[in-house]
N, C-alpha and C positions, 0 to 999 in steps of 0.2 A: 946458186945452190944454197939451199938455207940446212944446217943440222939442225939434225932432230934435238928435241929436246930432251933432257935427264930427266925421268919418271922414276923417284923410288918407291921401290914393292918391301913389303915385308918381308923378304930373305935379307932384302939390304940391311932391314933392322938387326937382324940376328947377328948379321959381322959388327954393330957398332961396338966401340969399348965397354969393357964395365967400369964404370968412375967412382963406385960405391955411394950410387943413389942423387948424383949431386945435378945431373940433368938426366930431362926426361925425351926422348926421341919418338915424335910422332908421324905419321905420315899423312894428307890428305891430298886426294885427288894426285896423288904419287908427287907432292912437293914437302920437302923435310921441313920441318919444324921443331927447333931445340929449345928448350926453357929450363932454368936455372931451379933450383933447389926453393921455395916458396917462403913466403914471408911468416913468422911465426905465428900471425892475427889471423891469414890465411888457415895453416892447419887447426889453429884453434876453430873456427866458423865451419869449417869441412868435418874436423870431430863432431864437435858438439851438434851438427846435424844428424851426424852418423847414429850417434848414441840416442838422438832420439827416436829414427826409425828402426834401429836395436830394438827398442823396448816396446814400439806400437808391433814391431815383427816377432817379438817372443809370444807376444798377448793372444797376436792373430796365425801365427803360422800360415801365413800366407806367404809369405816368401824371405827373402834376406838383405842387406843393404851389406854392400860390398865396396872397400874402400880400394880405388886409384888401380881400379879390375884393368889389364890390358881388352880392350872389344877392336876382333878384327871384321870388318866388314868386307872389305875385298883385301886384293896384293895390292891396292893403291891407297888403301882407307884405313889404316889401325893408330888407333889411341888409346890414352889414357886419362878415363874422366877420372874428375879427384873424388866420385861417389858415383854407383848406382844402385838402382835397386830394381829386383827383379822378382816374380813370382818362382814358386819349388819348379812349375813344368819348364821354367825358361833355364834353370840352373840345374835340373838334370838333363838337359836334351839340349843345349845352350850352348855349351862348353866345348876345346876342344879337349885333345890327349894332354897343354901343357897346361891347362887349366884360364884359358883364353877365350873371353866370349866368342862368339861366331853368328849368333843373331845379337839384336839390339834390345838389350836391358830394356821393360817399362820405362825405367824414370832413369833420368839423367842429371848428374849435379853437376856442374864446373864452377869454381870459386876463382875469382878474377884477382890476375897478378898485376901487381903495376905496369906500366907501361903502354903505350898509345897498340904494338903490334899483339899484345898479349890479349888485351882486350878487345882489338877485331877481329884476332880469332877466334874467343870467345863467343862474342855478341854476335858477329857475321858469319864466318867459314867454317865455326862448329856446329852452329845452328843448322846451316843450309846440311851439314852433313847427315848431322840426327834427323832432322826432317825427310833427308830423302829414303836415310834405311828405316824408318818407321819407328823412331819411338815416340813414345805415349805421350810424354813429359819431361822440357827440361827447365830445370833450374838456375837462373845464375845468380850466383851470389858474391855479391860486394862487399863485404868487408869494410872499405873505406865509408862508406855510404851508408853501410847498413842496410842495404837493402835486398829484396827477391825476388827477381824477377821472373815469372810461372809463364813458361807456355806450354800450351798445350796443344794436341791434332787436332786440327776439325777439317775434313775429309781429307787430303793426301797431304796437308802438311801440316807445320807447327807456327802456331798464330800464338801474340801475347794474349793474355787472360787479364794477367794482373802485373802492378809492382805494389811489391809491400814493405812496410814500411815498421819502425820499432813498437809502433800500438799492435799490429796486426797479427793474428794468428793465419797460421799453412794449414790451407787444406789441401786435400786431393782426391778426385774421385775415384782413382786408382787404389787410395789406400783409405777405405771407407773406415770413418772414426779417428782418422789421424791427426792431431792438432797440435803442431809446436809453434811454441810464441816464440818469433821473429826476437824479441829480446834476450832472448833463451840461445839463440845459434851467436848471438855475439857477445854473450856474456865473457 
């Protein structure tokens, strides 16, 4: 006789501790995922992105970039990317009652922490996840490297586009006119 196996659902989340910000509790495919408090180059590269889709977002009112948003997708699927961004119709109608996405943000950032397990979740098992609930675009960003790596859908899922590199400016066709130099996110 074989046991079943331990699937955590988002209720599970709601009993974990509060540590006062210092890990971050994810769920995918109902298997836990703990990660530690980030590297300071980390928040630096996740800010400095942030701020610059701030200001392409004030210009255009099209939507908003929202840092380290809880996005639940099923009771087996809720995370915390370190940035999305979303248009006004997906963040009024998006949202739940605790201010928790519940569809999939346009764009997606995740800024890669050291480690061989952090960044296969990244590059591999976050990917396959955003891919499956539909988002538009994500990003990951390296830090050590310097680099961005952009994918994007093309029909039911997310394929790379580009990596870029410290010459190169971001675009996006999601966010028409938007150009931050790659220098600029790890200054």
């Amino acid at each position: 006789m074989v046991a079943p196996s331990l699937r955590w659902t988002t209720r599970d989340l709601t009993a974990m501790p509060d540590d006062g910000g210092w890990k971050r509790y994810e769920i995918v495919d109902g298997e836990l995922y703990v990660t530690h408090a980030p590297h300071i180059r980390h928040q630096n590269a996740g800010g400095n992105l942030q701020f610059e889709l701030e200001l392409w977002s004030r210009q255009t009112k099209l939507g908003k970039p929202v840092n380290t948003p809880g996005v639940i997708f099923s009771p087996y699927d809720a995370v915390i990317p370190d940035l999305v961004w979303a248009s006004n119709a997906r963040l009024e109608h998006g949202l739940d009652e605790s201010g928790h996405f519940i569809v999939a943000p346009e764009l997606v950032v995740e800024v890669l922490s050291a480690g061989s397990q952090n960044i296969q979740r990244d590059t591999e098992i976050k990917l396959k996840l955003y891919s499956r609930y539909g988002v538009q675009e994500y990003w990951i960003v390296n830090w050590q490297l310097q680099t961005v790596e952009v994918y994007r859908r093309v029909a039911a899922q997310l394929e790379r586009a580009a990596t870029l590199g410290m010459g190169d400016t971001l675009t996006s066709p999601l966010l028409p006119g938007f150009g931050g130099a790659i220098a600029s996110i790890f200054a």
